[in-house]
C-alpha positions as CSV (number, residue, x, y, z in Angstrom):
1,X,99.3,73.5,53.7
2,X,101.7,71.5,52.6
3,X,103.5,68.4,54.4
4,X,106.3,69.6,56.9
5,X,109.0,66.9,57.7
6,X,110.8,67.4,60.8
7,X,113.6,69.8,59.6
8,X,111.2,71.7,58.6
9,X,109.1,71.8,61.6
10,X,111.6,72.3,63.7
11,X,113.0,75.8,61.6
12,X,109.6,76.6,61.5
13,X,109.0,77.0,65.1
14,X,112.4,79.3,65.2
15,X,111.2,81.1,62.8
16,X,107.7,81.5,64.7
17,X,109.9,82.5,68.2
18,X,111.5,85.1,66.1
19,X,108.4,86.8,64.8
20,X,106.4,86.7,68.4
21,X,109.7,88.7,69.7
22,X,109.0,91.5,66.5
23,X,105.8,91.4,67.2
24,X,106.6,92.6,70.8
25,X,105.8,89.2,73.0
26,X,108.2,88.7,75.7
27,X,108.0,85.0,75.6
28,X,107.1,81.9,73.1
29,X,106.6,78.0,74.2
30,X,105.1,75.3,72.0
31,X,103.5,72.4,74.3
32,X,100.9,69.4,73.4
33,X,97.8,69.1,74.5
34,X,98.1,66.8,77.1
35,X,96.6,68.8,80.6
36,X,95.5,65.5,82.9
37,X,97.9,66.1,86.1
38,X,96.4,70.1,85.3
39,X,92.5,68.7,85.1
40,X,92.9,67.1,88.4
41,X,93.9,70.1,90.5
42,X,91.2,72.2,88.6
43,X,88.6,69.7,89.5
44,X,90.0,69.3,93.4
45,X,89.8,73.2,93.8
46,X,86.3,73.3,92.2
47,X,85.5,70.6,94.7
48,X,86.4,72.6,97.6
49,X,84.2,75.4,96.1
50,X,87.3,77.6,95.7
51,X,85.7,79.4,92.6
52,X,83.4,81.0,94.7
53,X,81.0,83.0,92.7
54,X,83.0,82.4,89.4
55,X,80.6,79.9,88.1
56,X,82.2,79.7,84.8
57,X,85.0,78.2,85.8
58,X,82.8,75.0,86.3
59,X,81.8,74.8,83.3
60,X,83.2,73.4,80.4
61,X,85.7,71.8,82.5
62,X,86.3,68.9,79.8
63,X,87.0,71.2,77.0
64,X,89.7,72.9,79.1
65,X,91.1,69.8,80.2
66,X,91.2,68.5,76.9
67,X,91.9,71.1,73.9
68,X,90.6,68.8,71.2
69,X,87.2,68.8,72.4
70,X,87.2,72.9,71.8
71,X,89.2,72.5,68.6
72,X,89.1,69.4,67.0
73,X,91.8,69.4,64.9
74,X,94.3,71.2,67.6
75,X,97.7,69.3,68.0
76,X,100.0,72.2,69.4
77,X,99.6,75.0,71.8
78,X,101.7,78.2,70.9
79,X,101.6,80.1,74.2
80,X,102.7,83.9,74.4
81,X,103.9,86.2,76.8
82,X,103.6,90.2,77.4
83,X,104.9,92.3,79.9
84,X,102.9,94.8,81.5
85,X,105.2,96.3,84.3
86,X,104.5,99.8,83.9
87,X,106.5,102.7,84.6
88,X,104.6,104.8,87.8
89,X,105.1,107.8,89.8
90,X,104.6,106.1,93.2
91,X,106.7,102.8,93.9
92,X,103.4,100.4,94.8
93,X,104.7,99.0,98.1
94,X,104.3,102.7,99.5
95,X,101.8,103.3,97.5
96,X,99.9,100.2,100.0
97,X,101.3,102.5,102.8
98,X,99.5,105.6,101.9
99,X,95.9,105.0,103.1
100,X,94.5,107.6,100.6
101,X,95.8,106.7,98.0
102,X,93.9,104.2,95.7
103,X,95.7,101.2,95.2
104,X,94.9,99.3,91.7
105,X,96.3,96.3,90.2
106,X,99.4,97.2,88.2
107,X,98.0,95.4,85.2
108,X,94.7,98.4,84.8
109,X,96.3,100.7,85.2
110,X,96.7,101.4,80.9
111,X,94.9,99.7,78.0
112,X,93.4,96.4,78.2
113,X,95.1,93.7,77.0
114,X,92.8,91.3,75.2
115,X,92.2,93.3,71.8
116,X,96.1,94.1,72.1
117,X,97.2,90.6,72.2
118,X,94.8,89.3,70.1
119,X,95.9,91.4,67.1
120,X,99.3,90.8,67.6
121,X,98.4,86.9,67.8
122,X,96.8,87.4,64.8
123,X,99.7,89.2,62.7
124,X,101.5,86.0,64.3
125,X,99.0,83.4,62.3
126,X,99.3,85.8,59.1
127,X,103.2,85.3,59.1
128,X,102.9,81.3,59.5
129,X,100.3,81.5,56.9
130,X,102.8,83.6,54.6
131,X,105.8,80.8,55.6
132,X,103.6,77.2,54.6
133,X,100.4,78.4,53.6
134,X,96.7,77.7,55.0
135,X,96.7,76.1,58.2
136,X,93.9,75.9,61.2
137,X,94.5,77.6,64.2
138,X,92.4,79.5,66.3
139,X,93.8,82.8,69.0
140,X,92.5,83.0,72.6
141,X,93.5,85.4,75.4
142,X,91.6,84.8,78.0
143,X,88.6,84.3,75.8
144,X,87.5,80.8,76.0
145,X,87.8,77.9,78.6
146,X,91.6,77.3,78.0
147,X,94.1,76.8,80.7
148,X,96.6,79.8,80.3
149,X,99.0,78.3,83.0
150,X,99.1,75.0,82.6
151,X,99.4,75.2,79.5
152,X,102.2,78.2,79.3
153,X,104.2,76.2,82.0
154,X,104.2,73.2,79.9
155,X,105.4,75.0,77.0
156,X,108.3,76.4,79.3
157,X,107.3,80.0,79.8
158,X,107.4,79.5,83.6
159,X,106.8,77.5,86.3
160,X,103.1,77.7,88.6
161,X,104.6,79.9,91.4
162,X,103.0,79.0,94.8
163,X,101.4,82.3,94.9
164,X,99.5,80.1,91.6
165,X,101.1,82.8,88.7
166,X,103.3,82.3,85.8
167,X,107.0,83.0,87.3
168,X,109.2,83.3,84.6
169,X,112.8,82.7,85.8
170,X,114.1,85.4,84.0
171,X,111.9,88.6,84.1
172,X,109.5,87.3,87.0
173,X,105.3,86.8,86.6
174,X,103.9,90.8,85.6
175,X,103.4,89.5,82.0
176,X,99.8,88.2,80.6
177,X,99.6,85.5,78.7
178,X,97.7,84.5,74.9
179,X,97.9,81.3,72.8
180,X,97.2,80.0,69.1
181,X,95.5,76.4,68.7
182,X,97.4,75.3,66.2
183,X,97.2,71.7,63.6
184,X,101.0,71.9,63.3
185,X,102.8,69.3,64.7
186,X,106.1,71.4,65.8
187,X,108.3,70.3,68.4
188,X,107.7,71.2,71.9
189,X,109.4,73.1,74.3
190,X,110.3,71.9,77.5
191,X,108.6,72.7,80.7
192,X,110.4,75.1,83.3
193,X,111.8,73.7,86.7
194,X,110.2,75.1,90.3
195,X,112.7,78.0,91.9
196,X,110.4,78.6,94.6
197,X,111.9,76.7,97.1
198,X,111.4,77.0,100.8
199,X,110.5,81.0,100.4
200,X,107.0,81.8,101.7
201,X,107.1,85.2,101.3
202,X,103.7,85.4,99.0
203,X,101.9,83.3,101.9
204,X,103.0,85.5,104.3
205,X,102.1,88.8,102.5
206,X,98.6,87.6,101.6
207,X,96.0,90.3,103.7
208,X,93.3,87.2,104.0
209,X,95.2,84.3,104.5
210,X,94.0,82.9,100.7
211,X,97.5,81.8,100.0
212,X,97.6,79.7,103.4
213,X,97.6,76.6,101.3
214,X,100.9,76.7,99.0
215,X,100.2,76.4,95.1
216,X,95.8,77.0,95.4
217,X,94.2,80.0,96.0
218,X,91.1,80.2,98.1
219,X,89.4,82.8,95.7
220,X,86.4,83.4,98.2
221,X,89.0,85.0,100.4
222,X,91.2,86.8,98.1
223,X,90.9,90.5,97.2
224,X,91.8,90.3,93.6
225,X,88.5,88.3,93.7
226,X,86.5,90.6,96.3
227,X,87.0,93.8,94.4
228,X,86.8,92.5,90.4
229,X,84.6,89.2,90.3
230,X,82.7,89.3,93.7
231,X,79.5,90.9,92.7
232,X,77.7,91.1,95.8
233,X,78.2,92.5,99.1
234,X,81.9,91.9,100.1
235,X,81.9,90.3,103.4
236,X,82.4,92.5,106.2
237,X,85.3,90.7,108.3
238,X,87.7,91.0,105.4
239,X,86.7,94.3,104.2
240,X,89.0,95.9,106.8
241,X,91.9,93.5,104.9
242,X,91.1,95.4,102.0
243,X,93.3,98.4,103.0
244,X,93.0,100.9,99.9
245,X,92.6,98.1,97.3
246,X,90.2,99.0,95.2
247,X,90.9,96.7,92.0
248,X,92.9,93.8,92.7
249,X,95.9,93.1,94.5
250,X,99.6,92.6,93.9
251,X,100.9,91.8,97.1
252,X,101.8,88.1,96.3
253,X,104.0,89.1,93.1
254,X,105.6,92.3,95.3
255,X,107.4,90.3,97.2
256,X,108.2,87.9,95.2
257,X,112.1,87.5,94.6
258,X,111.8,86.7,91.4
259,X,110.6,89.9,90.9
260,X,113.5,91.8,90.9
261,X,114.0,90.9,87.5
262,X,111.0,92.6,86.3
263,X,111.6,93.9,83.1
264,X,109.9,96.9,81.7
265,X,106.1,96.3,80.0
266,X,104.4,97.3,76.6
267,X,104.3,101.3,76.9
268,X,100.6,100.7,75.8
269,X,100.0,99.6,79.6
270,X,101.2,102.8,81.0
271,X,98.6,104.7,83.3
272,X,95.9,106.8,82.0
273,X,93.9,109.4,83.4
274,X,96.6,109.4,86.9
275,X,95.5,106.1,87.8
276,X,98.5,105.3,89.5
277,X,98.5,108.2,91.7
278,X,94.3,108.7,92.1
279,X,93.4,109.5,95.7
280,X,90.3,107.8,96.6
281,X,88.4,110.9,96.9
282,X,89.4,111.7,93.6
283,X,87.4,108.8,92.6
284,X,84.6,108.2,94.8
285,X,83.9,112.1,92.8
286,X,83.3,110.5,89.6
287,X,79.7,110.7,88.0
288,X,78.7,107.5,86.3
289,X,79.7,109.6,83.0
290,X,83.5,110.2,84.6
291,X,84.0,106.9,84.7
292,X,82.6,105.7,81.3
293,X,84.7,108.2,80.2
294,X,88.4,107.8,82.0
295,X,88.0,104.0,81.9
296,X,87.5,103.5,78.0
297,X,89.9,100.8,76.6
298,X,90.7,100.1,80.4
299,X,90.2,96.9,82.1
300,X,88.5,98.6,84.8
301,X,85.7,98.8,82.6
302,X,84.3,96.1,82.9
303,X,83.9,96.4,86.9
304,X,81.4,99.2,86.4
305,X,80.5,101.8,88.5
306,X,78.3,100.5,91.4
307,X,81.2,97.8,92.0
308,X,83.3,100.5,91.4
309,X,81.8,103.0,94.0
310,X,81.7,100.2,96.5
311,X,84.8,99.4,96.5
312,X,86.0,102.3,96.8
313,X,83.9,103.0,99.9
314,X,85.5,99.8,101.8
315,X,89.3,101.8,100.9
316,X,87.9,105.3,102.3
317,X,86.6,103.3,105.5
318,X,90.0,102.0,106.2
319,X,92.0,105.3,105.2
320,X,92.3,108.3,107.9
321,X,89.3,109.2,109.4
322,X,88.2,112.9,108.4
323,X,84.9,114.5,108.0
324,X,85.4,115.7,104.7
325,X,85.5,112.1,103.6
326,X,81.9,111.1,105.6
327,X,80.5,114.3,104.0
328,X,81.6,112.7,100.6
329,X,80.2,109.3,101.7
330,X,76.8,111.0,102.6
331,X,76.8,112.5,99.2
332,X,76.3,109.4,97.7
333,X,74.1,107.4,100.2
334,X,71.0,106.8,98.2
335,X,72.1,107.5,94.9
336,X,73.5,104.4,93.6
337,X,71.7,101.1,94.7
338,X,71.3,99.5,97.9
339,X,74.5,97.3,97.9
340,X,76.8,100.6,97.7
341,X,74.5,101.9,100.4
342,X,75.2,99.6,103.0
343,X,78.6,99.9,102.6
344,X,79.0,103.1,102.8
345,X,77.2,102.9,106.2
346,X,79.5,100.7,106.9
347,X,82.5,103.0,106.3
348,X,81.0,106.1,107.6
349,X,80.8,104.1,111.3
350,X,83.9,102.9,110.7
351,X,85.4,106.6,110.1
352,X,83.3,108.0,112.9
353,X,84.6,105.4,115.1
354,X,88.2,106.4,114.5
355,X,87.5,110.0,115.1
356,X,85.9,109.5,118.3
357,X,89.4,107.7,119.4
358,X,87.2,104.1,119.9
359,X,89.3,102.4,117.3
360,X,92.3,102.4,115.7
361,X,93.7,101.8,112.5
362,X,95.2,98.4,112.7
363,X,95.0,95.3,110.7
364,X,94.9,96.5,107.0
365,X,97.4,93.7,105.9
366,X,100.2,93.9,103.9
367,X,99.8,97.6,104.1
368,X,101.6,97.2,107.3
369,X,104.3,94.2,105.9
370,X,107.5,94.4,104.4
371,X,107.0,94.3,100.9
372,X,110.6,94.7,99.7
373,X,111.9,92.5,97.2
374,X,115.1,90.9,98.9
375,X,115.9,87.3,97.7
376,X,115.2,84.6,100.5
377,X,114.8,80.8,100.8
378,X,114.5,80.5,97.0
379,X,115.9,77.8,94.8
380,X,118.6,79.0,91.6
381,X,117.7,82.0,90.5
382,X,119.3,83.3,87.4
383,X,122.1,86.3,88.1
């Protein structure tokens, strides 16, 4: 590579906004590597044991802190955005109303993003190689230990919304992010200013209360974390919260007001195989083979099925009590492992309980909140 003086720097990083946007990203931000104010939250909320079972988030805790110890030569960050916001039959805040109905996280509904991105990142390295020749650089989404926020917020893709996503003030936080290590030395863009304001409404929609602390997430309690990195029993007081969440949650960006923005995502996040309007009987039929099958290329995947299968017994527990659904339930007691076993005993006296008129069906969280989108108590939002 040759030497860059400023001028050229500086058109260079134009020129590198310009292709991300052909390339399809949403967003491009250029920040050092400077993530101290960042390493001492990280290490605060590992302290409180916050992670919960996500062990590797303790490790290599230097390296994310400080990009140069995972790439020596790194100078910039070049962070990424893509939207994901797909089009869907069923709006999702009824979706959360209709206790049959399988709820799952907007962003699984399609393709998975990693291989996506990373190609596309890739192309983007080509082109900067094409423009000055030879230069190191190295593509993560979500691959390494690299912090994606910080490090997007610094580059002014967003600010760390209390709900602790990516809020763009533009187009909102259903976009995922990616990012190129890079030796060049190209001007940086500013960091993006905090709309959130006095608005709460992410708190308040939070089923467990995980939220209750503004800007950190108490991942033992959230159901993103339950239903996709939990890998054990889910514990029982919360799995009433659960509602018909069986991967992930959204709440927390539903309401959001920043939200309204939302912009269209990718069409290679659309939903496959009726995901976005799946009953949970529909699922809870799959064979092992069904789901290798209709979760190919999905990020569903990697749940697998026992997780998958329990899960989904929690979401028929809390939906209308019928006996078709304890006959399905009983159709799979013994046949998967002991951890889906117990809760599906679990859901089957839980349904039983309804139908003998000892219990209602109260206290599935948001489910029963207004998740509407109308703009309150926030700070300077762009018309």
């Amino acid at each position: 590579m040759t030497e860059l003086n400023t001028n050229r720097l500086a058109e260079l990083a134009r020129s590198i906004n310009e292709w991300a946007q052909e390339l399809g990203f949403n967003g491009m931000g250029i920040a050092n590597s400077g993530l101290e104010d960042a390493g001492d939250r990280l290490n605060a909320w590992l302290a409180k044991g916050w992670h919960g079972e996500m062990s590797f988030m303790s490790r290599n805790t230097e390296k994310r802190i400080k990009p140069e110890l995972l790439i020596p030569e790194v100078k910039r960050i070049i962070s990424v955005r893509l939207n994901y916001w797909p089009e869907q039959r069923i709006d999702p805040s009824e979706l959360l109303k209709q206790q049959d109905q399988a709820y799952i996280a907007r962003y699984a509904l399609g393709r998975d993003y990693h291989r996506l991105m990373r190609r596309r990142l890739q192309h983007l390295a080509n082109r900067i190689s094409d423009e000055i020749g030879p230069f190191h650089y190295r593509a993560f989404v979500d691959s390494a230990p690299v912090m994606e926020k910080p490090l997007a917020s610094a580059a002014g893709l967003g600010w760390i919304g209390k709900h602790t996503n990516l809020i763009d003030p533009h187009s909102g936080s259903w976009f995922f992010l990616g990012e190129l290590y890079t030796d060049l030395p190209l001007p940086t863009t500013g960091p993006a200013k905090d709309h959130c304001g006095s608005c709460t409404r992410c708190i308040d929609a939070c089923p467990t209360g995980a939220l209750d602390t503004p800007y950190q997430l108490d991942a033992r309690q959230c159901i993103a974390y339950l239903t996709i990195e939990h890998k054990s029993s889910i514990p029982e007081p919360l799995r009433p919260l659960i509602g018909n969440r069986i991967f992930g949650c959204d709440d927390c960006q539903l309401v959001c007001p920043h939200n309204r923005l939302t912009q269209k995502g990718d069409p290679e996040f659309s939903p496959r195989h009726g995901l976005d309007t799946a009953t949970l009987l529909d699922l809870f039929a799959w064979s092992p083979e069904d789901f290798d099958r209709c979760t190919a290329g999905s990020p569903i995947r990697r749940l697998g099925y026992e997780r998958l299968m329990r899960n989904l017994s929690v979401a028929i527990g809390n939906s209308t009590p019928t006996e078709k659904k304890i006959s399905m339930l009983q159709s799979k007691f013994k046949k998967i492992s002991t951890m889906v076993d117990e809760h599906i005993d679990w859901a089957i006296n839980r349904l039983r309980s309804r139908l003998a008129g000892k219990q209602e069906i109260t206290d599935q969280g948001p489910a029963n909140k207004n998740l509407s989108n109308d703009v309150v108590a926030v700070d300077e939002i762009p018309d």
